[in-house]
N, C-alpha and C positions, 0 to 999 in steps of 0.2 A: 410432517410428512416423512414416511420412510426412506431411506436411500431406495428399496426395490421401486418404489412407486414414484419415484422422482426420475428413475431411469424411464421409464412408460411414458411418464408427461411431460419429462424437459426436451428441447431440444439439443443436440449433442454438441454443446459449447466447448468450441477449441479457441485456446489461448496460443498465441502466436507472442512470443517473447525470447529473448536471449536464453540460452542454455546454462547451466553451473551457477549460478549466481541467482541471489533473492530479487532484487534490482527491483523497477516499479510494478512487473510482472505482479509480485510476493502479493500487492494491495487485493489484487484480483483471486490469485488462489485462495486468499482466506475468506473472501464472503462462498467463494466454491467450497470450502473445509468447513466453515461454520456451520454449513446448512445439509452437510452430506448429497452438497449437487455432484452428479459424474460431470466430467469435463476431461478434455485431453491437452497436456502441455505441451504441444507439437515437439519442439526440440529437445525435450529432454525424454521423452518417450521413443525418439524415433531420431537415427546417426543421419539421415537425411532429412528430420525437419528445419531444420535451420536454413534450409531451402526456401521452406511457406513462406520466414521471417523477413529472407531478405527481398522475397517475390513482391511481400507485401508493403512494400518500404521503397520499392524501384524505383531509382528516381528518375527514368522515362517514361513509367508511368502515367497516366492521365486518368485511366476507367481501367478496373477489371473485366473480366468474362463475366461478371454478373450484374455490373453496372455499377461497382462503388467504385467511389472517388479515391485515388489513393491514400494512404497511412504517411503522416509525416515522419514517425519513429515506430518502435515498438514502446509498450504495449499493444498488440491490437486483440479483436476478438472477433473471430465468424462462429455464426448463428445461421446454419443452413436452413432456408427455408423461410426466415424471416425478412427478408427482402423485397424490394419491389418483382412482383410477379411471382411471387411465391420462390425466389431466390437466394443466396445468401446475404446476410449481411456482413460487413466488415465495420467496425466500431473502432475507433482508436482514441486516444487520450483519456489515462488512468479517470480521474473522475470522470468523464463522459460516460465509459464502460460501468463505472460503480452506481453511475447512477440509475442505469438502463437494468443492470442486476437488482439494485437491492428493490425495490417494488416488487419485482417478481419472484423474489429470493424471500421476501418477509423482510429483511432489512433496512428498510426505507420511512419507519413509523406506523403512526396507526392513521396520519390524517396530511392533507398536503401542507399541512404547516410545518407538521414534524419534518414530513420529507424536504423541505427548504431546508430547514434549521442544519438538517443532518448533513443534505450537502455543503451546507456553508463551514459546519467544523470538519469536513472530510477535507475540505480545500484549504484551512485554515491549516491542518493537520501538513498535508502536501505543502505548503510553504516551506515549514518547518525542514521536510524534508530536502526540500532543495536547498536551505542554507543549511544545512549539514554538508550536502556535496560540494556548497562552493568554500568550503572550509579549506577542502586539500586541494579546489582547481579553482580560485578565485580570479585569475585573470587570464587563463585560456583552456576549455575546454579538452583541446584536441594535442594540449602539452603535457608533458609527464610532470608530476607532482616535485620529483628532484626539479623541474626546470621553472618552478614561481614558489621553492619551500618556503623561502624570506619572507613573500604576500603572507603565504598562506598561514606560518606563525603571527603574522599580525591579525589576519580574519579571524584565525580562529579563537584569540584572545578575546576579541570583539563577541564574539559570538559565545564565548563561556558567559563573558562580566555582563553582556546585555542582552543580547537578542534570545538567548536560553530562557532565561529568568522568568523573559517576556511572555513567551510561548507560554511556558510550564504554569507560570501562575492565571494565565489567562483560562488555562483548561481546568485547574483547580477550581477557577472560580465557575463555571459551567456544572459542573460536577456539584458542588454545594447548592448551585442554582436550581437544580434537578433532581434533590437529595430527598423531595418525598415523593417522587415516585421511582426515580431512578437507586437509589440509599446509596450512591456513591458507584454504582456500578457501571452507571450509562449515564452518554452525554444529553440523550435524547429520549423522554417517556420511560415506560418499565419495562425494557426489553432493548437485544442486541442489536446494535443496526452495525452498518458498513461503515458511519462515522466513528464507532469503537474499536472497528478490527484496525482500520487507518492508522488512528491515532498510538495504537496496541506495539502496529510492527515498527514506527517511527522512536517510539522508546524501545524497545526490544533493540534498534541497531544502534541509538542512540547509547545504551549501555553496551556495546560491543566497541565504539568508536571511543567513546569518552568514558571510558568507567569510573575513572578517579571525581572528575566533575559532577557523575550521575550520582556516585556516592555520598558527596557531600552535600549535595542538594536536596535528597528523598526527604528528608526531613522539614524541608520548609513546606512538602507541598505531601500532606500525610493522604487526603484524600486520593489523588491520584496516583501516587504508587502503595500505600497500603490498601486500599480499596481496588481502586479499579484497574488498574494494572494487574493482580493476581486474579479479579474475578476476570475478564478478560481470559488470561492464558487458561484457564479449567474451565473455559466451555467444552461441555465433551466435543466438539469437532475439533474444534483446535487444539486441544489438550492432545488427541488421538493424532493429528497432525503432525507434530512438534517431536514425536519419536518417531516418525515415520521416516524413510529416504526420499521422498517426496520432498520435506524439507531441506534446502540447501544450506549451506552456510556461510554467513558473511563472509567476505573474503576483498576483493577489488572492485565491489561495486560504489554503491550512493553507501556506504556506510564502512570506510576502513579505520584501522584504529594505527595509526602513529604514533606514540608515545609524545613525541615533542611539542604533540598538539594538544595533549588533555593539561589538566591542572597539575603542577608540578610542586 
């Protein structure tokens, strides 16, 4: 479907996420970039969105004006008109949102089984991504990284020797499992779902945080970074994405690189 004719049929999906930063937002904009859906990133399009973000996140909250329930965090997503009574809806938590897209987006498989499977390595993929973040905050959220560094060189040790390995080869092996009809490109059937772009930006910050580590590893696991990792970033949306200003760039979010943290 054309970007013009997706602007006529889609309804005008605004992403409600933090400004500057790729963050869990990032999972969202790429099935929007893949598929040439229009969508508006309230705060970074607009020095007053960041307004929506934290409306939607209030935490006196109980009900919107249109009847949802509140947003625990950001990511969220409203979808005017898709609500009860013909009103908006607000969606929040990253998979939940991906999952409500990719069906509608083409993303999601060709059959409800794919769309299971898909979700289960899209969530597998979000693991991942969260024990990335508790690398540099492993024992307190709402502390600065200088105030648990001692944890956090032990986590993240942990997390190069084991819990990486784990991940990486587990996706390897999905990949070979999928290799006649997927040939290594996709986790899921002959085509891109929202479990690829997941897994996509998860290694994308992953070699921003850890480079030394991602380096020495690509080799153990040839399918999924000679294969699908490159087929992945040249999909023309994403490809077209990725030089875009649209794209942010790591920085302080779920994906910093310390030096002291990668393999030395």
């Amino acid at each position: 479907m054309s970007a013009t004719k997706k602007q006529r049929t889609q309804p005008p999906y605004e992403l409600l996420y933090w400004p500057s930063i790729p963050g869990r937002g990032e999972f969202i904009r790429l099935v929007f970039e893949a598929t040439h859906t229009p969508y508006t990133d309230t705060a970074n399009e607009s020095k007053d969105g960041i307004q929506a973000v934290l409306a939607c996140k209030d935490e006196q909250l109980t009900r919107d004006d249109d009847g949802n329930p509140p947003a625990f965090a950001p990511p969220a997503l409203r979808i005017p008109g898709e609500g009860k009574g013909g009103k908006s809806l607000v969606l929040y938590q990253t998979p939940s949102i991906l999952s409500y897209l990719g069906g509608r987006l083409g993303l999601a498989g060709a059959d409800e089984v794919e769309a299971h499977w898909i979700l289960s390595h899209a969530l597998t993929a979000l693991d991942l991504n969260n024990e990335v973040h508790d690398t540099h905050h492993p024992t307190a959220i709402a502390k600065y990284y200088e105030d648990q560094k001692e944890e956090a060189l032990k986590k993240a040790e942990d997390f190069r020797d084991v819990r990486l390995p784990k991940f990486l080869g587990f996706f390897e092996r999905v990949l070979k499992g999928n290799e006649e009809e997927g040939k290594g490109k996709y986790l899921v059937g002959g085509k891109l779902s929202y479990a690829d772009t997941t897994l996509w930006h998860v290694l994308s910050g992953l070699k921003f945080a850890f480079p030394k580590e991602l380096e020495a590893r690509e080799e153990e696991f040839p399918t999924l970074f000679g294969i699908f990792y490159s087929s992945v970033q040249g999909e023309k949306g994403i490809k077209e994405y990725l030089v875009s200003d649209r794209r942010k760039p790591f920085s302080m979010g779920i994906f910093r690189h310390y030096p002291e943290l990668d393999r030395q």
